[in-house]
C-alpha positions in Angstrom: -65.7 77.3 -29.9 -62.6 76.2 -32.0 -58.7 76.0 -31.5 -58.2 76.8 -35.2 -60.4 79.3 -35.7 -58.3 82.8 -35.5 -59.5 86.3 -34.5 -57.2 89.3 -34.0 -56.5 90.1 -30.3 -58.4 93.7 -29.0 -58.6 94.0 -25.0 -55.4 92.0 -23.7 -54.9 90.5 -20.6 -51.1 90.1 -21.6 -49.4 92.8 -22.3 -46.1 90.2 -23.3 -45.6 87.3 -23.8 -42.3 85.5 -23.3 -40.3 84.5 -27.0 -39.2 81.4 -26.0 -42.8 79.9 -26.3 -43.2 77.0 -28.8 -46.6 77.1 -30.9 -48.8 74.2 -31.1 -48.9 72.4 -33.9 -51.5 73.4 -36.4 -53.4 72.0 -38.5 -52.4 73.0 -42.5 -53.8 71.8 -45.8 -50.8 69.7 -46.4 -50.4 67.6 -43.1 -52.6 65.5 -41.4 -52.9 65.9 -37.9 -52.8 62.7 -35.1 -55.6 61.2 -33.5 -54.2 62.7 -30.5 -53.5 66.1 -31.9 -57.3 66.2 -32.1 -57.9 64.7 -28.9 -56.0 67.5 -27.0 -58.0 69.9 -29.1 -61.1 68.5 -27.7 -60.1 68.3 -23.9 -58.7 72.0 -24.0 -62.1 73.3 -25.3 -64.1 71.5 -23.1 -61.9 72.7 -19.8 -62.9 76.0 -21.1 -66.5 75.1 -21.8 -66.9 73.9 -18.4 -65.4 77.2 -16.5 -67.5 79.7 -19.3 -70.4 77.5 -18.5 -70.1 78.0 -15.0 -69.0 81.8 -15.1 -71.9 82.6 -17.8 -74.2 80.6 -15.2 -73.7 82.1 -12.4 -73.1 85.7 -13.3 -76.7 86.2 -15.5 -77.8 88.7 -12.9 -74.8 90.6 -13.6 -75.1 91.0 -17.4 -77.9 92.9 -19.8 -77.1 90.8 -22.6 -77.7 87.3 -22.3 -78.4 84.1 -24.3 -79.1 80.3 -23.4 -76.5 78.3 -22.1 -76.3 74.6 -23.1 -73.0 73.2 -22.2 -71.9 72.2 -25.6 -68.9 73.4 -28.1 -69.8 72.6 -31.2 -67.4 72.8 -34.3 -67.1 73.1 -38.2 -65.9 70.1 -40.4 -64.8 73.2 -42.3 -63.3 74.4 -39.8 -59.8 72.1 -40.8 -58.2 72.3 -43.8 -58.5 69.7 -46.6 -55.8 68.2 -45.6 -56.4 67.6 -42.0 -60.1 66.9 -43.1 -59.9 62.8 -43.1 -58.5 62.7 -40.0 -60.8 65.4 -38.5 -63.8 63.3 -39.3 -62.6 60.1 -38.1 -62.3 61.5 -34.8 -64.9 63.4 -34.2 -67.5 61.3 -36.1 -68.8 64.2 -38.7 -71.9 63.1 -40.2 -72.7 66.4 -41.1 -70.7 69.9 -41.2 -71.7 70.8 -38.0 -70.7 68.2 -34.6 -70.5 68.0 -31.1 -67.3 68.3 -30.0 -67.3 68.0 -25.9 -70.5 68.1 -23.7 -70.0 70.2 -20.2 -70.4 67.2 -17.3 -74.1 68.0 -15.6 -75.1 70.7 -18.2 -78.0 71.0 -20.3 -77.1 69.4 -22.9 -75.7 66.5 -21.4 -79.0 66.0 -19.3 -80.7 65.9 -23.2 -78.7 62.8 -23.3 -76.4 65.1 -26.2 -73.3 63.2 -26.9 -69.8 64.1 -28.0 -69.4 63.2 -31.8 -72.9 64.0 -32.2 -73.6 65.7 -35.7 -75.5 68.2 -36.0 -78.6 68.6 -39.1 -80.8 70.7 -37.6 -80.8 74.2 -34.8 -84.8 74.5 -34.0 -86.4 73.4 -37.2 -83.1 75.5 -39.5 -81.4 72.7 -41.5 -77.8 72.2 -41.1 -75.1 71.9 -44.0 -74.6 68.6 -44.6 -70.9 66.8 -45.5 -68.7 69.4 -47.3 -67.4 68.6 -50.7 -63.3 67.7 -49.9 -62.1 70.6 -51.8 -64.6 73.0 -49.6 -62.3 75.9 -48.2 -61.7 76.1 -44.4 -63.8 78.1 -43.0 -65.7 78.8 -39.6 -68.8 80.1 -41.2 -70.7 77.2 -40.7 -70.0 77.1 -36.9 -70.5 80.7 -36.5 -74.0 80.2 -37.9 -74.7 77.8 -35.9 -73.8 79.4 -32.9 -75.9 82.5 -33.6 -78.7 80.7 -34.3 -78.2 79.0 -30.5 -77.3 82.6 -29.1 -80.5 84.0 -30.5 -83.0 81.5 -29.0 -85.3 83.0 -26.6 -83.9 82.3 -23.3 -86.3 79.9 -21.1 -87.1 78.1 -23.6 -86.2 74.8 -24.7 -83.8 74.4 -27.6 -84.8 71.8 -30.4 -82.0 69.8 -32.2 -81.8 67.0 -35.0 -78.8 64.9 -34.7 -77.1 62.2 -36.2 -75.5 59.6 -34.5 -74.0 56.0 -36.2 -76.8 57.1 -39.2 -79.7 57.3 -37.2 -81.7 60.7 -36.9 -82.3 61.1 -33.3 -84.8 64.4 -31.8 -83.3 66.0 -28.3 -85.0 68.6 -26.5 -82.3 70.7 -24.5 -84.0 73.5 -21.5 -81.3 76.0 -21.7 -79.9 78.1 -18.8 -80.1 81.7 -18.8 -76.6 83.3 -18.9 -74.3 86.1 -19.9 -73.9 86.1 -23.8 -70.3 85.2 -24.8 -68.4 83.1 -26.8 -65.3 81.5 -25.8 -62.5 80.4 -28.3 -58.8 78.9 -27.7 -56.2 80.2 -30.2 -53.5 78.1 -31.4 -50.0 80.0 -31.7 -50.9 82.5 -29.0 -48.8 81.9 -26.4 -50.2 83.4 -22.9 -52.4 85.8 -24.9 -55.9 86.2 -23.2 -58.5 88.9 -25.2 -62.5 89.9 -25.2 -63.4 91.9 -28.1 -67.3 92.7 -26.7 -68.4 89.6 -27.9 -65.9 86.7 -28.0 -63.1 85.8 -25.1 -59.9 84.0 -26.3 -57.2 82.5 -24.7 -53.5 81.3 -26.0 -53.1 77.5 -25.7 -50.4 77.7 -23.7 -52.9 78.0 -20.9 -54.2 74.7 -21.0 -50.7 73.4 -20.8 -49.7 74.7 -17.7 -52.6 75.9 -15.8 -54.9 74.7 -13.3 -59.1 74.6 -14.2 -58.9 77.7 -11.6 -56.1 79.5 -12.5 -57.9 79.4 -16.1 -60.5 81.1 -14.7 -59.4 83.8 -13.4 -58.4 84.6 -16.9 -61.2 83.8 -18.0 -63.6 86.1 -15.7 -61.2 88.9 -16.9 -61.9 88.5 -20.3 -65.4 88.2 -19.4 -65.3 91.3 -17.8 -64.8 93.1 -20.7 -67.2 92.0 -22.8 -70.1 92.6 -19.5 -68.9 96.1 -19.2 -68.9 96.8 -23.0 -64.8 98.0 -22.7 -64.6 97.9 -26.7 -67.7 99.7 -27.8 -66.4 102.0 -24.8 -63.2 103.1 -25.7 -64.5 102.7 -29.6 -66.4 105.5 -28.9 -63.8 107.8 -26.5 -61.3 107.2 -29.9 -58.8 105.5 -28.2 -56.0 104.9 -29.7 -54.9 100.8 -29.0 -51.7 101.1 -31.4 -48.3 102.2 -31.4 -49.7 105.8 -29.0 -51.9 102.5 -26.9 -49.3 103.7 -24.0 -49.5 107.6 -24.1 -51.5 109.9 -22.3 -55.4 109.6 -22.1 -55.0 106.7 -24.5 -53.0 104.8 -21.8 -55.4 106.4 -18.9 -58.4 104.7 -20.3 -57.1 101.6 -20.9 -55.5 101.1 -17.8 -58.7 102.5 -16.4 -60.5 99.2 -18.1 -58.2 96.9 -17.2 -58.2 97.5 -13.4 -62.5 97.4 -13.3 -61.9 93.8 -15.4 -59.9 93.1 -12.5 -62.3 94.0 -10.1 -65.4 92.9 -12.0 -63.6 88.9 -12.7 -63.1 88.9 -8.9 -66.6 89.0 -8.3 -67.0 86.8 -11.1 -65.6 83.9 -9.9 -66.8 84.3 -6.3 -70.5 84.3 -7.6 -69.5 80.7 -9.6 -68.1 79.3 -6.6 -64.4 79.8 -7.1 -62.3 81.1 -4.4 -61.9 85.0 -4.6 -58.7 84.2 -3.5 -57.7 82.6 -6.4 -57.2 85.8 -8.4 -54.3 87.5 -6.0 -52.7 84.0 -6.0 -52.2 83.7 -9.7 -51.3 86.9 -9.9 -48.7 86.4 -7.2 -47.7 82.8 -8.7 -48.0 83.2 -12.3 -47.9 86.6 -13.4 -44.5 87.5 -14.2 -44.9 84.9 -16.9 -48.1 86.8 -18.0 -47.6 90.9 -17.2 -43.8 90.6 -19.3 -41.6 91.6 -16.3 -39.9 95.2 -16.7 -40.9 95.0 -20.3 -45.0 95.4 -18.9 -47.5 97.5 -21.0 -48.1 100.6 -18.7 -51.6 100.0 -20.1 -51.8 97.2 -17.1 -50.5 97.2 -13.6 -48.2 94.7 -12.3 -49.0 91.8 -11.3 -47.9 93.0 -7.7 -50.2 95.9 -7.7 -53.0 93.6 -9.1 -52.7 91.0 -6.7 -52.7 93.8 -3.4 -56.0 95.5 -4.7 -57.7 91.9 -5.5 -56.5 90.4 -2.5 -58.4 93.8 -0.4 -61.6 93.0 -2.7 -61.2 89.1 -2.2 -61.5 89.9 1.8 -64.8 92.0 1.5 -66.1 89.3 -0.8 -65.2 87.0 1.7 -67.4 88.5 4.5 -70.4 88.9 1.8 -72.9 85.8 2.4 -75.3 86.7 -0.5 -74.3 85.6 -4.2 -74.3 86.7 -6.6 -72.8 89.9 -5.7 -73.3 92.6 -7.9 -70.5 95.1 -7.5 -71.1 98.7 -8.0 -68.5 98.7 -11.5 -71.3 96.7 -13.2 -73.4 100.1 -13.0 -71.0 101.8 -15.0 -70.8 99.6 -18.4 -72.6 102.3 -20.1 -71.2 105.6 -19.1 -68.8 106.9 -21.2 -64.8 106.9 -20.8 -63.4 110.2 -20.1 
């Protein structure tokens, strides 16, 4: 997970997002960022390492595709451009391309005794790229290998890592928890833009200037949604059209058709992590004219009005349901086709 890395948006949870929003400052190969630049990169991504942890945790029985869940963002040296390079190191303590950038509070990898700042040299026996040359292009490559070569482990099994801490090599022995297979980015410049494109969730920045842990996660367990009930590969294959004709038609049908069963799906979601269900109808009461654009709204998404009636009826039934998780009857549908 990374604040620089960039993806383009597919399944939005915003269908605009207000002008007046000031980007965060980003990192370019001519300007080196703070100390404290990096430090509010750090706190961001582990506020939303801690809610995907617990989401991902919770809601395994829910989801066919799964992968072991450590509790641990990890980030690229490479990630930051050559200019912001120095100053990325000196903060996070790379020893190697690959570091520990937060550890989730009570996770697995913080039970390993894994540290923040820890660098990485090697995933299960596979040897890590050491320090990249200072003229190395930015690139998340070397994260993104990384992370696959976590997401692939066999689940129930413990998780071998060599790390490198103050110059010593150091063996730690992580036991993984089983959970829903998803990666989890923030995207710097993105305003209130939330997304799932089957197999990563993003969220704007602006959301972790603004926002409560819970209020996050309701976005979150949206997003989330999507990638459980496969909405890309979904629509992919219906030939939806997600451009300028996005609005018309069957094309507007189907997507508005996903976006109300992420609503319902994210409800139950965040119940099964131990949220309140209630939280969802009350962020979409309290916060979404600043996320569903107001009378300029994609017809591809109900109001936030609408939203919060039908989550708060779902929120009451959840309510009076003692067992968790709940699996709601939507789940069954991730692999029948959009018509």
């Amino acid at each position: 997970m990374s604040m620089i890395s960039r993806f383009a948006p597919f399944l939005m949870l915003t269908a605009a997002v207000p002008a007046a929003l000031p980007a965060a400052p980003m990192p370019v190969a001519d300007a080196a960022p703070s100390a404290a630049f990096f430090d509010t990169l750090r706190a961001a991504d582990l506020r939303l390492a801690t809610i995907a942890y617990r989401l991902t945790t919770a809601n395994a029985a829910l989801c066919d595709r799964l992968q072991p869940q450590i509790g641990m963002p990890i980030h690229a040296l490479t990630q930051y451009g050559p200019g912001a390079r120095k100053a990325a190191a000196a903060t996070f303590g790379f020893e190697s391309t690959i570091g520990v950038e937060a550890v989730v509070a009570g996770g697995p990898a913080d039970r390993a005794g894994v540290r923040p700042n820890d660098s990485i040299v090697a995933i299960d026996d596979r040897p890590q790229p050491g320090l990249p040359s200072a003229d190395a292009p930015e690139s998340a490559a070397a994260r993104d290998a990384a992370e696959a070569i976590i997401a692939d482990a066999p689940t129930g099994k413990p998780l071998r890592l060599t790390v490198l801490r103050d110059g010593k090599r150091l063996p730690i022995t992580i036991a993984p928890v089983t959970g829903c297979r998803s990666r989890f980015e923030i995207l710097l410049g993105s305003g209130l833009d939330a997304s799932a494109d089957g197999a990563i969730v993003q969220l704007g920045e602006r959301f972790f200037e603004g926002y409560t842990d819970e209020e996050i996660a309701v976005v979150v367990a949206h997003e989330l949604s999507h990638n459980i009930l496969r909405h890309r590969a979904r629509l992919d294959a219906a030939k939806i059209n997600r451009g300028l004709l996005a609005e018309l038609g069957r094309n507007g049908r189907l997507i508005r058709e996903t976006e109300d069963q992420a609503d319902l799906l994210g409800i139950y979601l965040l119940a099964n992590a131990g949220y309140d269900p209630m939280s969802a109808p009350k962020f979409w009461r309290q916060k979404g004219g600043a996320i569903d654009g107001g009378l300029f709204r994609s017809r591809t998404h109900a109001s936030s009005k609408a939203r919060a009636e039908a989550l708060e009826a779902a929120a009451r039934d959840i309510a009076a349901t003692a067992t968790r998780p709940i699996i709601p009857p939507v789940v069954a549908t991730r692999n029948v086709p959009l018509r």
